[in-house]
MMTF fields as JSON, N, C-alpha, C and O atoms, coordinates in Angstrom:
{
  "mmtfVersion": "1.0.0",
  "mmtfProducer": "UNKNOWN",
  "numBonds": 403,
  "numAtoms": 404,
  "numGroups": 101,
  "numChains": 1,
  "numModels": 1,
  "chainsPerModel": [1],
  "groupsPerChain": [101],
  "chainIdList": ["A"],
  "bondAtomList": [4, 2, 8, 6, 12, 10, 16, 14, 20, 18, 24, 22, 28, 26, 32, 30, 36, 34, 40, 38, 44, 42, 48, 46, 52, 50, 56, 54, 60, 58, 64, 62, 68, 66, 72, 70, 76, 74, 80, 78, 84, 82, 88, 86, 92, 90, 96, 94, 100, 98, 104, 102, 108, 106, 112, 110, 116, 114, 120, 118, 124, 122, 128, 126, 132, 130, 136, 134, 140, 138, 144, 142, 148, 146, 152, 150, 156, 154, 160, 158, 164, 162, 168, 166, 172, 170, 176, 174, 180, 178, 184, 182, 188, 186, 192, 190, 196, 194, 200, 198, 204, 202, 208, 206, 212, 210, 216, 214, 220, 218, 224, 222, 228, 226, 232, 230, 236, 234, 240, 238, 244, 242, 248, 246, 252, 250, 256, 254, 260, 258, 264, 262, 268, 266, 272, 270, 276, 274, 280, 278, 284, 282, 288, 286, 292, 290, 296, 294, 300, 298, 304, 302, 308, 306, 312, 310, 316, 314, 320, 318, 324, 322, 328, 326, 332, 330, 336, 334, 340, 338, 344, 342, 348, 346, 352, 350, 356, 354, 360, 358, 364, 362, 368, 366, 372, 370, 376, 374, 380, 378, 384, 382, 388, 386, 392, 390, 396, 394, 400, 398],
  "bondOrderList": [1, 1, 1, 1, 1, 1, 1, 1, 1, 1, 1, 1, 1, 1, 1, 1, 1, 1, 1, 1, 1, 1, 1, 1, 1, 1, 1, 1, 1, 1, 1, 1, 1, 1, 1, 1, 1, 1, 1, 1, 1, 1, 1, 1, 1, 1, 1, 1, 1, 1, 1, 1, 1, 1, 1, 1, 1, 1, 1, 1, 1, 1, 1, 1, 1, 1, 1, 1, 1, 1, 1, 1, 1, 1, 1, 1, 1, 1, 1, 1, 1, 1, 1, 1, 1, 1, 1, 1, 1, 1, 1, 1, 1, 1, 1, 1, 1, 1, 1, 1],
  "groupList": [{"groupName": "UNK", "atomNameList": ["N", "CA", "C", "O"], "elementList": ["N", "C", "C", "O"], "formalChargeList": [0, 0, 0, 0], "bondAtomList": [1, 0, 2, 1, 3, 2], "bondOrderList": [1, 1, 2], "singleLetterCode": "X", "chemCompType": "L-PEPTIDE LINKING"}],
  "groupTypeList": [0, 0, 0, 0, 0, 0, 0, 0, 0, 0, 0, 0, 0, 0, 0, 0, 0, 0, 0, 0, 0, 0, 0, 0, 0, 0, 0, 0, 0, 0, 0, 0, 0, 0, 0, 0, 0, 0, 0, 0, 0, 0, 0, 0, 0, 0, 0, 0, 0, 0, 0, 0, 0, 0, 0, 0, 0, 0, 0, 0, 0, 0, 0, 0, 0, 0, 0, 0, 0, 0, 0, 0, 0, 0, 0, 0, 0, 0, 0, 0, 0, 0, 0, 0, 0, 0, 0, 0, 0, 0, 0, 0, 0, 0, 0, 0, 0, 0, 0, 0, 0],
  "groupIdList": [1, 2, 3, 4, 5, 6, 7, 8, 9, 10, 11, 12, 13, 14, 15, 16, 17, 18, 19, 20, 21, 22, 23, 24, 25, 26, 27, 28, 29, 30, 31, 32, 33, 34, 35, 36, 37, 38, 39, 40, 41, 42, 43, 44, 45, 46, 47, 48, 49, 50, 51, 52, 53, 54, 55, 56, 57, 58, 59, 60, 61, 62, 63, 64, 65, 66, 67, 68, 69, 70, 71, 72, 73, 74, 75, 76, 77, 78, 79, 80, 81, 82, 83, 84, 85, 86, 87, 88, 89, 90, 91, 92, 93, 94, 95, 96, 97, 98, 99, 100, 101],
  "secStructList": [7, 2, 2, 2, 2, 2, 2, 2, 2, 2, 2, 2, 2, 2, 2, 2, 2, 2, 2, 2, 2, 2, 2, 2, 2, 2, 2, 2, 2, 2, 2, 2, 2, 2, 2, 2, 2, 2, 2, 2, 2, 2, 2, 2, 2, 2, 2, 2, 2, 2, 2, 2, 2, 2, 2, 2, 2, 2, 2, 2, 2, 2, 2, 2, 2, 2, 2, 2, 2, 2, 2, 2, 2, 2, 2, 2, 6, 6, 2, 2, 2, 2, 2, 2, 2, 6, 2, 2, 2, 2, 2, 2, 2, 2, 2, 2, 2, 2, 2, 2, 7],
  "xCoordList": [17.537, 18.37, 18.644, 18.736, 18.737, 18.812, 18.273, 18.665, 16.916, 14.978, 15.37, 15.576, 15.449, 15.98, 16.6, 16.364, 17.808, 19.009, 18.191, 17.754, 18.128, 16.854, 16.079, 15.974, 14.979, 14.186, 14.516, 14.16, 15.512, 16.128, 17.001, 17.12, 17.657, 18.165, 17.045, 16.969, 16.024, 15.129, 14.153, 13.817, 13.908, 13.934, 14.835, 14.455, 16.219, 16.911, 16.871, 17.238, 16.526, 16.896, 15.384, 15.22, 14.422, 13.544, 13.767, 14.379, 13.589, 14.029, 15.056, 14.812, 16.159, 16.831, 15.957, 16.288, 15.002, 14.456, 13.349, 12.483, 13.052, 11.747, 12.483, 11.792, 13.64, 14.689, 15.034, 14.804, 15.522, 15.532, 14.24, 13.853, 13.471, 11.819, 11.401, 11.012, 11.549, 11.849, 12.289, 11.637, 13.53, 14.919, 14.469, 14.754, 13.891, 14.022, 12.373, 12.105, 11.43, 9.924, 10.525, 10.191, 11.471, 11.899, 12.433, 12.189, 13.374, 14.142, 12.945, 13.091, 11.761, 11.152, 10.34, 10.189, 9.854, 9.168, 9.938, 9.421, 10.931, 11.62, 12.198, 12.35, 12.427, 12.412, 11.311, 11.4, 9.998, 8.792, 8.646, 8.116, 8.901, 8.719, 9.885, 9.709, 11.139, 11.917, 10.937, 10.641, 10.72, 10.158, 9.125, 9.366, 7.816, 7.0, 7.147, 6.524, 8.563, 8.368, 9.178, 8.981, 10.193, 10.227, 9.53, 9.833, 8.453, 6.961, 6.512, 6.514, 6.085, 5.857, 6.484, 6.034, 7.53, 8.751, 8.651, 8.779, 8.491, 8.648, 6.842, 6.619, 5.809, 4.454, 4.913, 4.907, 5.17, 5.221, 5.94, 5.256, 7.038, 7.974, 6.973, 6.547, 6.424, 5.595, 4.364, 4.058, 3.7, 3.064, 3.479, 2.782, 4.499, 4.918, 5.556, 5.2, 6.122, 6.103, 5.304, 5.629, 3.925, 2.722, 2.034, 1.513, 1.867, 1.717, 2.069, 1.425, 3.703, 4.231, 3.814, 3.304, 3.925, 3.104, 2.314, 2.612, 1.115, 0.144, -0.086, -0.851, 0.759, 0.748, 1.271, 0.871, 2.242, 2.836, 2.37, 2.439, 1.95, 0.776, -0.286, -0.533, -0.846, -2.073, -1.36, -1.86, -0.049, 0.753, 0.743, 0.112, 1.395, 1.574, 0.248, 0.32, -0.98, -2.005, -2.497, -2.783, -2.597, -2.655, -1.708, -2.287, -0.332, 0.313, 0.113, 0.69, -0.637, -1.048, -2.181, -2.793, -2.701, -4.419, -3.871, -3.998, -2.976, -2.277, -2.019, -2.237, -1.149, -0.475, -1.427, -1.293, -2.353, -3.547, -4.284, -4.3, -4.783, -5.494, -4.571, -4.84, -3.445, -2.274, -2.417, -2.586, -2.263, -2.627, -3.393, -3.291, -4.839, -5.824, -6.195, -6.838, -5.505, -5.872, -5.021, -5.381, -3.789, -2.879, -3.576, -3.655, -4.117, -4.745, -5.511, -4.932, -6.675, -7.466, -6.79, -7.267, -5.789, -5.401, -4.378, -3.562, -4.174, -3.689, -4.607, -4.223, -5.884, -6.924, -7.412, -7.24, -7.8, -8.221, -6.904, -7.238, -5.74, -5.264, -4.899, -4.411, -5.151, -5.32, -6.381, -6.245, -7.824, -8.709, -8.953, -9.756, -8.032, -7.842, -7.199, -7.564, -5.73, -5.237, -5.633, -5.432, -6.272, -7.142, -8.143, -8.522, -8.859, -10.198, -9.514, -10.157, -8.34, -7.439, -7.039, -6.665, -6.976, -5.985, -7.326, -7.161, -8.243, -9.415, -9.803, -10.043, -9.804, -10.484, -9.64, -10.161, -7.976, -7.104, -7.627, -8.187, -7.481, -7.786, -8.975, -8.619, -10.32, -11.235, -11.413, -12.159, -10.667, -10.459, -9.48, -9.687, -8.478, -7.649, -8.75, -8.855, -9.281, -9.904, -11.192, -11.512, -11.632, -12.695, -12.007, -12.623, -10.593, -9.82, -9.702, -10.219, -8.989, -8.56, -9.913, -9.755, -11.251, -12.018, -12.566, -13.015],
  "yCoordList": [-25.511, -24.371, -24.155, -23.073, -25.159, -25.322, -24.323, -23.472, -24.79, -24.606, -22.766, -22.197, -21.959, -20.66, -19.728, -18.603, -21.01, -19.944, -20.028, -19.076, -21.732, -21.186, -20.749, -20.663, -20.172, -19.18, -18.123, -17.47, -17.503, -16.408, -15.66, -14.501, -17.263, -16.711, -16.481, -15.39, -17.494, -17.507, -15.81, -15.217, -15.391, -14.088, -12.926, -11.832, -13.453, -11.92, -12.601, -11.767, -13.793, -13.673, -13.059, -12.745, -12.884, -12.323, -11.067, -10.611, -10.31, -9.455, -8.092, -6.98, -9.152, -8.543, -8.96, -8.264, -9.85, -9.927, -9.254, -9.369, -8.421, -7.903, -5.959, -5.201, -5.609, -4.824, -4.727, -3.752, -5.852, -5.629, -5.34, -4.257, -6.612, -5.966, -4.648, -4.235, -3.726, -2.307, -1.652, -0.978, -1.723, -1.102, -1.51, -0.64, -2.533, -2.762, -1.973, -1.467, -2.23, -1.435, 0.018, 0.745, 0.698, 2.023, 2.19, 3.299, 1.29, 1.271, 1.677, 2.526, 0.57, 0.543, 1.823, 2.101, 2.555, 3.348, 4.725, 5.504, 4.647, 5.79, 5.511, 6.373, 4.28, 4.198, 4.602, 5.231, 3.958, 4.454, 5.856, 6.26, 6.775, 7.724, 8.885, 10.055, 7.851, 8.742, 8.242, 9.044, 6.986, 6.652, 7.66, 8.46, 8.014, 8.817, 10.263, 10.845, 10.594, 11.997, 11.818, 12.668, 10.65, 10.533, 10.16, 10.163, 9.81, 9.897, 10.961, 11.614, 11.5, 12.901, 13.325, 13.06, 13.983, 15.205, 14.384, 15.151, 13.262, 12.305, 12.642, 12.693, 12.82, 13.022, 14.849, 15.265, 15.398, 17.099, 16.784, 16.79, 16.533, 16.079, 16.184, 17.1, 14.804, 14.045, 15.152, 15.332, 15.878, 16.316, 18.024, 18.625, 18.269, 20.149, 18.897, 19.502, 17.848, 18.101, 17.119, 16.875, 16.567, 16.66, 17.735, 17.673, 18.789, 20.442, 20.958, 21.246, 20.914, 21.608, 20.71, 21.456, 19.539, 18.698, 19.407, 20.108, 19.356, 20.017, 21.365, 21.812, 21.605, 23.216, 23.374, 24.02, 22.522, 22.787, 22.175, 22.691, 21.124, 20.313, 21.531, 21.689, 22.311, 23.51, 24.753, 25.456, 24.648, 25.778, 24.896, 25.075, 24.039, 23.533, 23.018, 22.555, 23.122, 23.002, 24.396, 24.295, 25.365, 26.866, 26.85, 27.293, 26.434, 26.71, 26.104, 26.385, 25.005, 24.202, 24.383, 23.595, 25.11, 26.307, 27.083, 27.036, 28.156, 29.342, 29.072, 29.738, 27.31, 27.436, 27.127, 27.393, 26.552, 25.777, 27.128, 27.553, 27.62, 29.157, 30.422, 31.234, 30.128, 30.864, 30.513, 31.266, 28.678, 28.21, 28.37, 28.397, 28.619, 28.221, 29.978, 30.291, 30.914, 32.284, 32.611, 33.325, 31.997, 32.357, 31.656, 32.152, 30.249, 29.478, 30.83, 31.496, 31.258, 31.995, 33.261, 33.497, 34.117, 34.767, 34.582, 35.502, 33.563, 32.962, 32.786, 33.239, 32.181, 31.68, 33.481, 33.712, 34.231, 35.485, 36.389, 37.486, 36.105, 37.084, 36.472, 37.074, 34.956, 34.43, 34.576, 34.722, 34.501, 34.959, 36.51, 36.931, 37.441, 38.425, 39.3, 40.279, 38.431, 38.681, 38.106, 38.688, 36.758, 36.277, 37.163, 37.054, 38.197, 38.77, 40.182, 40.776, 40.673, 41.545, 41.33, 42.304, 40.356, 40.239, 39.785, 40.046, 39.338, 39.103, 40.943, 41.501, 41.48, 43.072, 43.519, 43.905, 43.695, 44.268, 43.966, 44.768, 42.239, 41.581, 42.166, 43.064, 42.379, 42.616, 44.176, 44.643, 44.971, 46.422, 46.61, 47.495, 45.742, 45.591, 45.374, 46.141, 44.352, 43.975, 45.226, 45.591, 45.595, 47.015, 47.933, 48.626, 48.224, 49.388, 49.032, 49.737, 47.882, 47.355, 46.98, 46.994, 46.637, 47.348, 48.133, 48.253],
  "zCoordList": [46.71, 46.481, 44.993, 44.414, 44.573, 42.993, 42.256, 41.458, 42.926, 42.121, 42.229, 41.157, 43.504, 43.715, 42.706, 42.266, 42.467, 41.989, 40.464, 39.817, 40.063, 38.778, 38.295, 37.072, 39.452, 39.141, 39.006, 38.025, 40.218, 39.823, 38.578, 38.181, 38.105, 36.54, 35.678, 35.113, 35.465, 34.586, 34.716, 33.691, 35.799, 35.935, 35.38, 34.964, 35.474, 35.612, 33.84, 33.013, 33.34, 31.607, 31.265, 30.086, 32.044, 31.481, 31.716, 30.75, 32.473, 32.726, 31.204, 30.735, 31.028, 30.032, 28.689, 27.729, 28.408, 26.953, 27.188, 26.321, 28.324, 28.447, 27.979, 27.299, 28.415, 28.312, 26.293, 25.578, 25.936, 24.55, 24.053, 23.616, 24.175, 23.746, 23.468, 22.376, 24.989, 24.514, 23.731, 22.934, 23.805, 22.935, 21.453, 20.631, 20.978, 19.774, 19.102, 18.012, 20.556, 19.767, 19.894, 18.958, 20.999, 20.488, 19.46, 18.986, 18.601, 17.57, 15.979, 15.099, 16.207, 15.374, 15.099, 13.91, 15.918, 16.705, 15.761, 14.96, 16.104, 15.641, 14.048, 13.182, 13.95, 12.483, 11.507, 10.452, 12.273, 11.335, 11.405, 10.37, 12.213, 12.241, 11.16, 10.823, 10.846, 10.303, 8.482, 7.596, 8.484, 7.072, 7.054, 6.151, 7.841, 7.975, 7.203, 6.315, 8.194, 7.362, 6.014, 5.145, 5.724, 4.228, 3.117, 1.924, 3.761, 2.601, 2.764, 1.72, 3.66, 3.865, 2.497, 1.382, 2.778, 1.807, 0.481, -0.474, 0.146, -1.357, -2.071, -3.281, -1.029, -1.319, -1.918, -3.077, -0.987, -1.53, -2.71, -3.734, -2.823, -4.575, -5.214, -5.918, -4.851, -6.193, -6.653, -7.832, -5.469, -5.489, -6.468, -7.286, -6.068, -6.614, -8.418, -9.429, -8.699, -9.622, -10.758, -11.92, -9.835, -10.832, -11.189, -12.303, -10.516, -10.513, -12.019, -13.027, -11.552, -12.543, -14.036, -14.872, -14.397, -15.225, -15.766, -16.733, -15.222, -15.036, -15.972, -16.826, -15.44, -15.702, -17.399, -18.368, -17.172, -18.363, -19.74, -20.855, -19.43, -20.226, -20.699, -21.895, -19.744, -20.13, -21.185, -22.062, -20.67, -22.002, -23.11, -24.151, -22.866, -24.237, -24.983, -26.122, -24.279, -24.908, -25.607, -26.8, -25.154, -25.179, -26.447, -27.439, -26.683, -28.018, -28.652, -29.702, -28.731, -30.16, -30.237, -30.958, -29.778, -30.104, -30.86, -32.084, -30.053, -31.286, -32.339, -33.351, -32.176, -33.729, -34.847, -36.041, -34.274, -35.337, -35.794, -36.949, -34.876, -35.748, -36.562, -37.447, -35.809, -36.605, -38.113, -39.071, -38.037, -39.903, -40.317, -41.543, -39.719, -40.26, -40.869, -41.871, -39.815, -40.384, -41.555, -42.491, -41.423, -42.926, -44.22, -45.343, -43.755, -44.739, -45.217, -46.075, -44.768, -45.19, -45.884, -46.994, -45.469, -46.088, -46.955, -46.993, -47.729, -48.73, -49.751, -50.829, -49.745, -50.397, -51.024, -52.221, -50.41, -50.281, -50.946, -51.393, -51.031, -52.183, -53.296, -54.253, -53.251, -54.599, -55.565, -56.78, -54.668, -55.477, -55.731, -56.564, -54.778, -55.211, -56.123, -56.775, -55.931, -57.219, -58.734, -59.8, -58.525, -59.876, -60.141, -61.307, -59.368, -59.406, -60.019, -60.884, -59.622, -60.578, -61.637, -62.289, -62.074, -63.104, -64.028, -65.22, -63.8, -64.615, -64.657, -65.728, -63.694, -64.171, -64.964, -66.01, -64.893, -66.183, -67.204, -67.951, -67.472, -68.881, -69.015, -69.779, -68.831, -69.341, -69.505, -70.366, -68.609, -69.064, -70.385, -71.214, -70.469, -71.304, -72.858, -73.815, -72.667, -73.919, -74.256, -75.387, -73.303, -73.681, -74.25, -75.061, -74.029, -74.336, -75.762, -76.628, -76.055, -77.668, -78.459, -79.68, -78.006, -79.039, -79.274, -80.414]
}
């Protein structure tokens, strides 16, 4: 009668660890699934603001194009009214000096 009532507990304790077993792979189950979609939504983040990166990296490449030819065209028109105004001021002087002899 013993052997009975012991099997029968040893049953009804399986029974309930077969019961948690469940409960806890549902637990997990639904945990991974909430982590799931928080990689999900953390991937779009990462993703809209390597984008914007991206993007903005290509402007700011685009303005240090502008600014470099911006110098490089003033350079030139600096050089060009220096030798222009030297290329004047050499034609006065030498009109100057035709006049006085």
């Amino acid at each position: 009668m013993d052997l009975e009532k012991e099997v029968a507990d040893h049953g009804e304790r399986l029974n309930t660890v077969e019961r948690d077993v469940m409960e806890l792979k549902k637990d997990l189950s639904e945990g991974l699934a909430r982590v799931d979609q928080s990689n999900q939504y953390l991937r779009e983040q990462n993703n809209n603001i390597l984008t914007e990166i991206i993007r903005r990296n290509s402007t700011a490449d685009q303005r240090d194009f502008e600014i470099k030819k911006m110098s490089k065209n003033n350079q030139f028109k600096m050089f060009g009214m220096i030798f222009g105004a030297s290329g004047l001021a050499f034609g006065l002087i030498e009109l100057l000096l035709k006049i006085v002899k």
